[in-house]
MARZAGU-422315 format. One line per field, with one value per residue (C-alpha): residue in one letter; z, y, x. Coordinates in Angstrom, 1 decimal. Layout:
<pts>
code = [A, ...]
up = [Z, ...]
north = [Y, ...]
east = [X, ...]
</pts>
This chain:
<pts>
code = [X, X, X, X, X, X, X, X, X, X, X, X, X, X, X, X, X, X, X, X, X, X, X, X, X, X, X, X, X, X, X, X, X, X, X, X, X, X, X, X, X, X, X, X, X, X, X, X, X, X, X, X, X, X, X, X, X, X, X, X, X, X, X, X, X, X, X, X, X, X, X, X, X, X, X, X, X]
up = [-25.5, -23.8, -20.3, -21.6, -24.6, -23.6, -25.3, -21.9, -20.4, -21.8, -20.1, -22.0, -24.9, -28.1, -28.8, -25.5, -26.7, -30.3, -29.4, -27.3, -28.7, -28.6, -28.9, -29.8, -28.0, -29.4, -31.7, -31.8, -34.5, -33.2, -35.1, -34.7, -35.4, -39.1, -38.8, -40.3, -38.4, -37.0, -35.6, -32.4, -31.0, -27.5, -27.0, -24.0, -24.4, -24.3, -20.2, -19.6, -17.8, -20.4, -21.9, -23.3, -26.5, -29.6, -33.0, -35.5, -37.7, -35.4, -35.4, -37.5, -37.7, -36.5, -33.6, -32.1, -32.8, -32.0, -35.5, -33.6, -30.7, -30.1, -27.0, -25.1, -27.4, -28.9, -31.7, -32.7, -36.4]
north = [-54.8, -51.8, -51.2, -48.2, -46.6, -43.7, -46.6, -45.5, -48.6, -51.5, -55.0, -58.0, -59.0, -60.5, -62.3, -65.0, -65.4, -66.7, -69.8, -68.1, -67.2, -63.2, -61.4, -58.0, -55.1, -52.1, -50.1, -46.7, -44.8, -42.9, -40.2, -40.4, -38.0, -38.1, -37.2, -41.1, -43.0, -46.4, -48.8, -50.3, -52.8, -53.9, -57.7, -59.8, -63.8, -66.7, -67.1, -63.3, -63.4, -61.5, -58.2, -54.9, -52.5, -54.0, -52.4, -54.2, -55.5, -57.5, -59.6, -62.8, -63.9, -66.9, -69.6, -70.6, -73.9, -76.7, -77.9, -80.3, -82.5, -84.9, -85.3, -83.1, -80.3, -78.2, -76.3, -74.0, -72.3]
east = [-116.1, -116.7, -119.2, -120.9, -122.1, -119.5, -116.7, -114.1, -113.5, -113.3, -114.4, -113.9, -112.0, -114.1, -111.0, -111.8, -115.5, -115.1, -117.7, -120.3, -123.4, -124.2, -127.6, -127.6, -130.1, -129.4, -127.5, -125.9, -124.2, -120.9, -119.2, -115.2, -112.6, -112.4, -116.4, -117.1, -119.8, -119.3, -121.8, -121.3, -123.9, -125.0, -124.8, -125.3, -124.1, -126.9, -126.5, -126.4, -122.5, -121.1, -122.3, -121.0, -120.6, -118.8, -117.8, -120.7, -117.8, -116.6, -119.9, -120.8, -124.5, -125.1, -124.8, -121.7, -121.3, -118.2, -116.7, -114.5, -114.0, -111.0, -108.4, -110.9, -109.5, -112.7, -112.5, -114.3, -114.9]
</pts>
C-alpha cells in the first residue's frame, strides 16, 4: 500500500492485513508505461490505523471474517 496517490513510497504491506476489514474512498485510474490503465483504490481499515493506495486487484469484497479458532491459533480465509 502506498501513502500517496503519487504510488513513491510504500507504507504497509497487504500481505499482514489478510483479516482486517478495508473500506474503500476513492478511486484513480493510472496510466503505466505500456500506456494500459490500472485502478488503484484508497482504503482505510474498520478502526482507521491503517490506510493507503492499493492496486483494485488485490481487493476481495466482503468482511473479514475468522474461519477458525483452536490452540489460540486464528485462521483466517
Amino acid at each position: 500500500m502506498y501513502s500517496s496517490n503519487r504510488l513513491t513510497k510504500m507504507v504497509h504491506n497487504g500481505a499482514n492485513y489478510r483479516g482486517t476489514t478495508f473500506y474503500t474512498y476513492r478511486q484513480a485510474q493510472v496510466t503505466r508505461s505500456n500506456k494500459k490503465t490500472t485502478a488503484y483504490v484508497y482504503i482505510r481499515s474498520a478502526n482507521g490505523r491503517v490506510a493507503g493506495w492499493i492496486w483494485k486487484g488485490y481487493l476481495k469484497a466482503g468482511k473479514a471474517t475468522v474461519t477458525n479458532v483452536s490452540n489460540k491459533k486464528v485462521t483466517f480465509r
